[in-house]
C-alpha positions in Angstrom: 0.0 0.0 0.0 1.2 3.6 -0.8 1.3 6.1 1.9 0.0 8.3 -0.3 -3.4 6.4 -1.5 -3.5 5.7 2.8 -2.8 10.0 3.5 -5.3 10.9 0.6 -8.3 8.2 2.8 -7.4 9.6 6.0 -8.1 13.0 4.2 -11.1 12.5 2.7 -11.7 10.7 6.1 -10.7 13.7 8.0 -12.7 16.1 5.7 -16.3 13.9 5.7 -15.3 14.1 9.7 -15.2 18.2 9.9 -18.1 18.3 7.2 -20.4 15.8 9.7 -18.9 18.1 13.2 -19.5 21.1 11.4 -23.2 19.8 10.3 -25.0 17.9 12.9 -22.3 18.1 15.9 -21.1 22.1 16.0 -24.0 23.6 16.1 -26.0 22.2 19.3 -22.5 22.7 21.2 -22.6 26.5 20.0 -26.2 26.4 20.6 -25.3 25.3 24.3 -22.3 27.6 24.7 -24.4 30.6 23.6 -27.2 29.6 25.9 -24.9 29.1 28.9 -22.8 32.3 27.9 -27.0 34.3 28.0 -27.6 32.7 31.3 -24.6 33.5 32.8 -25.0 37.4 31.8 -28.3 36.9 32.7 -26.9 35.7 36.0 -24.3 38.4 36.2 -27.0 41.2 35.6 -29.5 40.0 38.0 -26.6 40.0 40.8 -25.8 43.3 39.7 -29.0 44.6 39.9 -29.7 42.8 43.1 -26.6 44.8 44.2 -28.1 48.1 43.3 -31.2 46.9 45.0 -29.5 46.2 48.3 -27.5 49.7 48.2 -31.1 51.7 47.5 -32.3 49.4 50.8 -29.7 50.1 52.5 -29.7 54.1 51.7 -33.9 53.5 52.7 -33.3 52.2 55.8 -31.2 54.6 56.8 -33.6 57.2 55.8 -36.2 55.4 57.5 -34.0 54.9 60.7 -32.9 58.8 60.7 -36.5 59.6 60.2 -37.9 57.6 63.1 -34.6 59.1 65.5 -35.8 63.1 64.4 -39.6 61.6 64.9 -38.4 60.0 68.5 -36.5 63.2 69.5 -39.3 65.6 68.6 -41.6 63.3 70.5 -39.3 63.5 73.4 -38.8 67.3 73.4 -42.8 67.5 73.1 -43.0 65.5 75.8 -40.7 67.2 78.1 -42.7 70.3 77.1 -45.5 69.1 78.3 -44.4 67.2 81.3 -42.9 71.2 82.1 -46.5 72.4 81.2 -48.1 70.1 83.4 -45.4 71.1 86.3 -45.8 74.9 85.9 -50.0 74.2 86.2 -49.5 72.4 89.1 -47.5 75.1 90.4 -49.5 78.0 89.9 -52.9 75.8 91.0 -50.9 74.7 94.1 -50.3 79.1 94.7 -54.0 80.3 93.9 -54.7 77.2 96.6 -52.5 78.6 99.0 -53.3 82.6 98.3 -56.7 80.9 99.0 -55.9 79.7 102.1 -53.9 82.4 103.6 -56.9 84.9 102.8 -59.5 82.3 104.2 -57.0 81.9 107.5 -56.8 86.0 107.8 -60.6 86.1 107.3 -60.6 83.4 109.9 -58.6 85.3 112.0 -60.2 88.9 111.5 -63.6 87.8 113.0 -62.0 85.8 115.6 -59.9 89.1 116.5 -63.1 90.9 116.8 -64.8 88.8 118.5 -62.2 88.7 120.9 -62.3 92.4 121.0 -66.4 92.1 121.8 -65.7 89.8 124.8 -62.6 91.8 126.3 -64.9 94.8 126.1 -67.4 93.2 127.8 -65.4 91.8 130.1 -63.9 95.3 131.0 -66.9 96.7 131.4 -68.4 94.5 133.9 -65.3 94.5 135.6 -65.4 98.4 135.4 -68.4 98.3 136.7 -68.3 95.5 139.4 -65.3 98.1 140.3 -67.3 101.8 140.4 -70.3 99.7 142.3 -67.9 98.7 145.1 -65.9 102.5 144.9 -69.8 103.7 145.2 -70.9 100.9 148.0 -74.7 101.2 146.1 -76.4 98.9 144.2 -77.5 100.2 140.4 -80.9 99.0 139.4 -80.8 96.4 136.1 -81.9 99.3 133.2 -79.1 102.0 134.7 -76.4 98.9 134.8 -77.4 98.2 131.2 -77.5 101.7 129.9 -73.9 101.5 131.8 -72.5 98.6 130.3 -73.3 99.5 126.9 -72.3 103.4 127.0 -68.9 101.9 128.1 -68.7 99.2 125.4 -69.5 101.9 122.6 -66.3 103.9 123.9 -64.0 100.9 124.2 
């Protein structure tokens, strides 16, 4: 056999092997390749946009968080506020009791003073009396010991 009768077979061997690769073999595997090359993009573009989504979640929850810290402050300045409000109500209520007081307690006072001042007068003038009856050693009758006592109550 001639090497080159064997060469020119494995040729034509060779070429009916590319021909049959290149027709029923070459293009499923590029068909594959090109499918597996879409989903990785695919892949690659869903991870990059679930990247993007994380970052705009993370940038909302930091708004969210710095809007719930402003919203907590504010509620705890309003509530100081009003916790002062409550205070300063308390203590003017607690004054307007006790201007009530001390103006009941001198009212209080005033009339017991005077009546005080009713009885002592009294008093002095029975006394004063009881004293000019013994200087005189004579007995007043009832009307002239009443006229008496009172005309010396009126000057007291």
């Amino acid at each position: 056999m001639n090497i080159n009768l064997t060469l020119l077979g494995q040729a034509i061997s060779f070429a009916v092997f590319v021909w049959f690769c290149m027709k029923y073999v070459w293009p499923p595997v590029t068909k594959a390749l090109e499918d597996r090359e879409t989903q990785i993009a695919d892949g690659l573009a869903a991870a990059e946009k679930g990247q993007h989504d994380l970052e705009n979640a993370k940038q909302r929850v930091d708004e969210i968080l710095a809007d719930g810290r402003g919203k907590a402050q504010e509620f705890v300045v309003q509530s100081q506020r009003r916790a002062d409000e409550i205070i300063d109500q308390a203590k003017e209520a607690a004054l307007g009791e006790g201007e009530r007081l001390l103006v009941a307690a001198r009212g209080q006072i005033d009339t017991e003073r005077n009546e005080a001042r009713e009885s002592l007068r009294h008093e002095v003038a029975v006394l004063a009396l009881a004293g000019a009856e013994q200087v005189l050693m004579r007995e007043i009758d009832a009307q002239t010991h009443a006229d008496v006592l009172a005309k010396l109550t009126a000057e007291i």
